[in-house]
C-alpha positions in Angstrom: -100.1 58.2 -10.6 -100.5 59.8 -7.2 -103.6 59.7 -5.2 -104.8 60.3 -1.4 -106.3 57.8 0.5 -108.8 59.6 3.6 -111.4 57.9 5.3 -113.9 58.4 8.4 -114.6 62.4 8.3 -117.1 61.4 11.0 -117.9 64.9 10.0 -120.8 66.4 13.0 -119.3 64.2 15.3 -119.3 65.3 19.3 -116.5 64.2 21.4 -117.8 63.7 24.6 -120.9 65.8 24.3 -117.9 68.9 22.8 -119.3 70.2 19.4 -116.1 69.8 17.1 -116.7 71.5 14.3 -114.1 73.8 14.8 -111.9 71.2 15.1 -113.5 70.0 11.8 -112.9 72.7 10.2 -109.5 72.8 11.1 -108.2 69.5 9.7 -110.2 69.5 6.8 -108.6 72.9 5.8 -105.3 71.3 6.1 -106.1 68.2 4.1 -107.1 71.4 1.3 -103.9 73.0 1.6 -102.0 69.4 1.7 -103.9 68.9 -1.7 -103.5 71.9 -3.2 -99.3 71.9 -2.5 -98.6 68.5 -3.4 -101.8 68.1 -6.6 -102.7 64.7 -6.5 -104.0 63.3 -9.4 -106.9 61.9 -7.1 -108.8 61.7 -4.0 -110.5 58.8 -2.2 -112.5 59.2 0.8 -113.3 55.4 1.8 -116.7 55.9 4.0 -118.1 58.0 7.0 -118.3 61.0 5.5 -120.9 61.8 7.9 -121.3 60.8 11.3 -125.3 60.0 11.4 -127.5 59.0 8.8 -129.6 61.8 9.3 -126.8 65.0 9.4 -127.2 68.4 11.0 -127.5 71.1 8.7 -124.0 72.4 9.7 -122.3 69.2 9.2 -124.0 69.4 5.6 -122.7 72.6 5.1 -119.0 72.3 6.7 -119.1 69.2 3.7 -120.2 71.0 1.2 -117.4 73.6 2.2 -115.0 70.9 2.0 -115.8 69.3 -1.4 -115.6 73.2 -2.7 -112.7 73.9 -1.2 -110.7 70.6 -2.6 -112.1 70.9 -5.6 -111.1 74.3 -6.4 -107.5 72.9 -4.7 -106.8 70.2 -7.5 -109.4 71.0 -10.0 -107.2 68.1 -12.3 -108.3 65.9 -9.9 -111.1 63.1 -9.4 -112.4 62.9 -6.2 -114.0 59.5 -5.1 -116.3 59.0 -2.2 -118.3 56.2 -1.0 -120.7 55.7 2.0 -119.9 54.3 5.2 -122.1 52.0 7.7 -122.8 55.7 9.7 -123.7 57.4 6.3 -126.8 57.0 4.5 -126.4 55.2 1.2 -129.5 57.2 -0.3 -128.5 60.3 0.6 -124.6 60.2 -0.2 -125.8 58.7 -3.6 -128.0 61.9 -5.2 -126.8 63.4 -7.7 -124.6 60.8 -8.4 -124.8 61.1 -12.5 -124.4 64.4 -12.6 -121.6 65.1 -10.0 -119.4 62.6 -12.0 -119.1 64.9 -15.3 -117.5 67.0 -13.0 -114.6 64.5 -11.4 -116.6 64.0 -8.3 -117.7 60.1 -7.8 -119.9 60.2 -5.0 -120.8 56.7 -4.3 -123.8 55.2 -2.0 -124.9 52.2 -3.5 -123.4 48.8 -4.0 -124.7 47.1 -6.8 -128.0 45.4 -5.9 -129.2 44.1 -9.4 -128.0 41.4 -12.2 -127.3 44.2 -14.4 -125.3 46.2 -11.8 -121.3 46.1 -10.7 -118.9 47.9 -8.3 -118.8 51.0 -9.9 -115.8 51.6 -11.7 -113.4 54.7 -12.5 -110.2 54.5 -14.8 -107.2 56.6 -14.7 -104.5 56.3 -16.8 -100.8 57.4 -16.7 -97.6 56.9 -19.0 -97.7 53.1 -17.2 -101.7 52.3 -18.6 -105.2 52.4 -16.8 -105.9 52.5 -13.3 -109.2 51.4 -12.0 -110.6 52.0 -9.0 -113.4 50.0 -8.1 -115.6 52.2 -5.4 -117.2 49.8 -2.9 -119.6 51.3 -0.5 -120.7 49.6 3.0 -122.8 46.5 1.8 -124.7 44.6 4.3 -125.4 40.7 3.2 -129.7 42.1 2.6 -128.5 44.5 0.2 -126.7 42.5 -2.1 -128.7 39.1 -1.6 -130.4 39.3 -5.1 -127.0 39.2 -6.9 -124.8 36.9 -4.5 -128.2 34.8 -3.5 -128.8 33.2 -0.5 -127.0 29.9 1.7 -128.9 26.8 1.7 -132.2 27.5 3.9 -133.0 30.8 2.0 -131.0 33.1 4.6 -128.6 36.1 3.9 -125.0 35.2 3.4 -122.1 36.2 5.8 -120.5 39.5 5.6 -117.8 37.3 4.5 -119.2 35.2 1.9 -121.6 38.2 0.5 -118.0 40.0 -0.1 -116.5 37.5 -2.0 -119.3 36.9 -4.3 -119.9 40.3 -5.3 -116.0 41.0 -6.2 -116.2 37.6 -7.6 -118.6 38.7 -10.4 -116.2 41.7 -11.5 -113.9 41.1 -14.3 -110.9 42.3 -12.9 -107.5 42.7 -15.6 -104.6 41.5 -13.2 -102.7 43.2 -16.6 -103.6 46.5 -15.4 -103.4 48.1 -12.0 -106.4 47.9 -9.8 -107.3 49.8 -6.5 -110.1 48.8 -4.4 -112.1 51.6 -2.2 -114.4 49.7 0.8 -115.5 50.6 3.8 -116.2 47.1 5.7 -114.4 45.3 8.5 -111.3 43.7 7.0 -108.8 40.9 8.9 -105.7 40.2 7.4 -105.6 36.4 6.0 -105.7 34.0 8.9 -105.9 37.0 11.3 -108.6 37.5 13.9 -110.5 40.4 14.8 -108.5 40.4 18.0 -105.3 41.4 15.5 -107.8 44.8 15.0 -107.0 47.9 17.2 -110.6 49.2 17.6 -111.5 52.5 19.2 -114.6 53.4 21.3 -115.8 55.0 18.5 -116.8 52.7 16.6 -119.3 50.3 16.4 -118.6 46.7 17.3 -120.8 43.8 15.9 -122.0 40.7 18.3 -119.2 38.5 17.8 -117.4 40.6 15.0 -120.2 38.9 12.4 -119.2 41.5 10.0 -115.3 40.3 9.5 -114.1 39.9 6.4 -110.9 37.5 5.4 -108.5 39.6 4.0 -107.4 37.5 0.9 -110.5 39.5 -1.1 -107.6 42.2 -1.2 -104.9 40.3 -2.6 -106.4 41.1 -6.4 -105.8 44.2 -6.1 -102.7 46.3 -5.9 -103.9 49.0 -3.3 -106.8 48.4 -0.9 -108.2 51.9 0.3 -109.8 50.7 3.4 -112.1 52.8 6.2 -113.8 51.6 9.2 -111.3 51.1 11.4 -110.5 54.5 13.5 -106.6 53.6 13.0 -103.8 53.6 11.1 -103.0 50.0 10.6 -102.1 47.5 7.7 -103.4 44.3 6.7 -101.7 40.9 5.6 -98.4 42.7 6.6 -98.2 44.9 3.7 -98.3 48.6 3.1 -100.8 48.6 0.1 -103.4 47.3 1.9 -104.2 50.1 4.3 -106.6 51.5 7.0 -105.9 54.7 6.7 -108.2 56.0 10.0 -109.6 59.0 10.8 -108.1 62.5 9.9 -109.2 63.5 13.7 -109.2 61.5 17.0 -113.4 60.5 17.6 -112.9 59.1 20.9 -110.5 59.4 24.2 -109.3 55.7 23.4 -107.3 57.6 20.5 -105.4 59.6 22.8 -101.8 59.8 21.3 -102.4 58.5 17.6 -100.3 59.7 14.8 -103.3 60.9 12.4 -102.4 61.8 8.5 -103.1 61.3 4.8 -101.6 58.5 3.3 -100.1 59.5 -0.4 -100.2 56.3 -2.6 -97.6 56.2 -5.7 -98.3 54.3 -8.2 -95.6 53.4 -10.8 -95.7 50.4 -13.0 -97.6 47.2 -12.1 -96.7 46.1 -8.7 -94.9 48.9 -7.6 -96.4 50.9 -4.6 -95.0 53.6 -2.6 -96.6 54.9 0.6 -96.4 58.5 2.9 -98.5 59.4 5.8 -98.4 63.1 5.4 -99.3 63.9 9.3 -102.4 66.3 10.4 -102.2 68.2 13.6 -105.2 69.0 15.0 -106.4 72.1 16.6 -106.7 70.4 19.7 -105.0 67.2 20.2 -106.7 64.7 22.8 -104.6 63.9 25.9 -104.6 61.3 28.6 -103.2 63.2 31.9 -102.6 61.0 35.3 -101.0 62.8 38.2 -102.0 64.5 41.6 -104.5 67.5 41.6 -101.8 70.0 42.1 -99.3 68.3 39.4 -101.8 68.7 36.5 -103.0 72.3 37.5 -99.7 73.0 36.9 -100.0 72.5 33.3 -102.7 74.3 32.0 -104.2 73.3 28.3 -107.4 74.1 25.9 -106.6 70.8 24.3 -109.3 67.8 25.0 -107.8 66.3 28.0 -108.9 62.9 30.2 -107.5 63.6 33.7 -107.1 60.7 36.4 -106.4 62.2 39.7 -103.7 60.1 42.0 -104.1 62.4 45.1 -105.0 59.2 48.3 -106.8 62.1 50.3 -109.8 63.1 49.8 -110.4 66.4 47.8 -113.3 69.1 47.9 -115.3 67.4 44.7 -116.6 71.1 43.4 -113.7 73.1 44.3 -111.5 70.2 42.4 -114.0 70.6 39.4 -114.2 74.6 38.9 -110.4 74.7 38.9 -109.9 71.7 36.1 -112.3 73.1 34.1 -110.3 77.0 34.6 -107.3 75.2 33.9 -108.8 72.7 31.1 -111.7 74.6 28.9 -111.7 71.1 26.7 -111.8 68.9 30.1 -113.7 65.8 28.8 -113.7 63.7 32.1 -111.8 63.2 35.5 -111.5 60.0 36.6 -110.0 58.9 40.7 -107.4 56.4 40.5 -109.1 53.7 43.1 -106.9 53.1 46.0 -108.5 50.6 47.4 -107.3 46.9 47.5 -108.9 44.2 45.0 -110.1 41.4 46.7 -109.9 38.2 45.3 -112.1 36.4 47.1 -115.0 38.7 45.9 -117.4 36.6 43.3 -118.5 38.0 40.2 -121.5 37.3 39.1 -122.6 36.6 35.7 -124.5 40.4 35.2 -120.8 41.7 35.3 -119.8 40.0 32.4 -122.4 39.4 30.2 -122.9 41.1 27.1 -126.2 42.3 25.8 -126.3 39.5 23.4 -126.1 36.9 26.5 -128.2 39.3 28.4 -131.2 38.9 26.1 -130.1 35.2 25.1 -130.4 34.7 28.9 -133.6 36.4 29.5 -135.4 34.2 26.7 -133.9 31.1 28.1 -134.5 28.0 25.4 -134.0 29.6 22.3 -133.2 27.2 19.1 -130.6 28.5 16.6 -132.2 30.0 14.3 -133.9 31.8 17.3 -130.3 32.6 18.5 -129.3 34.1 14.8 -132.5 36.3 14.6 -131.5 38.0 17.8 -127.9 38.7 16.7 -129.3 40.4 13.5 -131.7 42.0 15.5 -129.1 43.6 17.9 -126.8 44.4 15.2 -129.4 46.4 13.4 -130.3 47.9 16.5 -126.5 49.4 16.7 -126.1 50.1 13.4 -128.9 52.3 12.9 -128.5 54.3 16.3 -124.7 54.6 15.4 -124.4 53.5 19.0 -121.0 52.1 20.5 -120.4 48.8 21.7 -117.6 48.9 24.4 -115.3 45.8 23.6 
């Protein structure tokens, strides 16, 4: 059995206020053509399809292009999707009956009642079933009916909301299971500090949303999204982060992107390829004088940090990066000045909203203290706003 494992389209995203559907366009074609030379016998997209809740109505379109375009590709194929934290669970989960007769799971929901699961697809090949068990985002309030509430009547961790609801799935160890989620994962005993994150993504107060990694170990390939990228998790190379097909921020200058192509032979055997995607315009991180980087002329999406220690003509020095750079997303002046050490910094510089607010409200009790990280996680969540880390 050979499937794909794509995550984060972040499709209608804008890279520094730069429209990229083009650039869209682009990669998602090549993910079509990847498809349609190498026929996978699936597709799983783990999360972020969209970039907002609420999509433009040319990022609906460029999707809907995309779905035709695969499925006409590998029309053998099944083709999973599930909803992401920037997705809207509702709207990724219409149709949802009726797009499965036709190999295409799109999944928005978790389960959220007694009589519900993790909704469930099986595959077989000449080694037995294959189940893939399509996880969407879940946030502890969405699930709380089924994996109940701790001892005062409040939500559950990320953490402990996970493990209850895979807990109440009857997974065969027998047969060979794949897990599709979108949530953010930390290898066993890791800490989120073990993550690479990217400015693109959203960052919890104190990384609330972490999830111990040794859910995955019941499974024998864990699809993961989320995380912008590529990375593995508890060491191995079946439990994956696949990232995102297309850089979504200037922090991701430089990665590798690609399509990682999962084999899967009998139980326990798993084989992994990143088949790379180059994009129509990769995203650069230039630092050199003025005259030095004028030199080198380029439409891709480029960060420039200017060295020069005299002063330059601020609009003259802008009108010829932009001739010279069309995709020019920011210039930055290396500081020459010297740090001094003896300067104090005061507690504004380093306090994060969270302590900001904490700090405002003065004598707040715990319970106090937890509604406010709730409340500011919501707040992010639902703006799809970035937390710097």
């Amino acid at each position: 059995m050979k499937f794909f494992h794509l995550s984060d389209l972040h499709i209608g995203l804008k890279l520094v206020n730069h429209d990229l559907t083009a650039d869209q366009r682009y990669i998602l074609a090549q993910i079509v053509t990847t498809a349609r030379e190498r026929q996978p016998d699936a597709i799983v997209i783990a999360g972020d399809i969209y970039d907002k809740a609420i999509p433009s109505a040319e990022a609906v379109g460029l999707f809907d292009e995309f779905i035709t375009q695969l499925y006409q590709a590998v029309p053998a194929a099944e083709i999973m999707l599930i909803s992401g934290n920037h997705d809207s669970a509702q709207r990724v989960n219409v149709f949802r009956q009726v797009l499965a007769s036709h190999k295409i799971h799109l999944i928005g929901l978790p389960p959220m009642e007694e009589d519900e699961y993790i909704p469930k697809v099986t595959l077989s090949d000449e080694y037995g079933p294959i189940n893939f068990y399509l996880l969407p985002f879940v946030k502890p309030s969405m699930v709380k009916r089924i994996t109940g509430t701790d001892e005062n009547g409040n939500n559950l961790s990320y953490d402990a909301a996970l493990h209850a609801l895979v807990a109440r799935e009857t997974i065969d160890q027998t047969q060979r299971n794949v897990l599709v989620s979108h949530q953010f994962y930390l290898s066993t005993g890791g800490s989120a500090d073990d993550v690479t994150r990217s400015d693109s993504e959203i960052i919890t107060v104190g990384n609330i949303d972490s999830i111990i990694g040794d859910i995955l170990e019941q499974f024998d390939y864990a699809a993961l999204g989320h995380i912008h990228k590529p990375q593995k998790l508890n060491g191995k190379d079946c439990y994956r982060y696949c990232g995102t097909p297309l850089a979504c921020s200037i922090s991701e200058a430089g990665q590798a992107k690609g399509i990682i192509e999962v084999e899967l032979a009998e139980k326990n055997s798993v084989k992994t390829t990143v088949l790379p995607l180059e994009p129509l315009h990769p995203v650069r991180k230039l630092k050199d004088t003025l005259r030095n980087i004028l030199a080198l002329p380029s439409d891709d999406y480029v960060s420039i940090t200017l060295m020069d220690k005299e002063d330059l003509d601020v609009f003259d020095m802008q009108d010829r990066l932009r001739e010279a750079f069309p995709n020019l997303l920011e210039i930055q002046r290396e500081s020459q000045r010297q740090v001094n050490y003896q300067q104090k910094i005061t507690a504004q510089d380093i306090l994060s909203p969270f302590d900001l607010c904490k700090n405002f409200l003065e004598d707040i009790d715990p319970e106090e203290e937890k509604l406010l990280t709730e409340i500011i996680n919501d707040i992010q969540l639902s703006n799809g706003k970035e937390k710097q880390a």
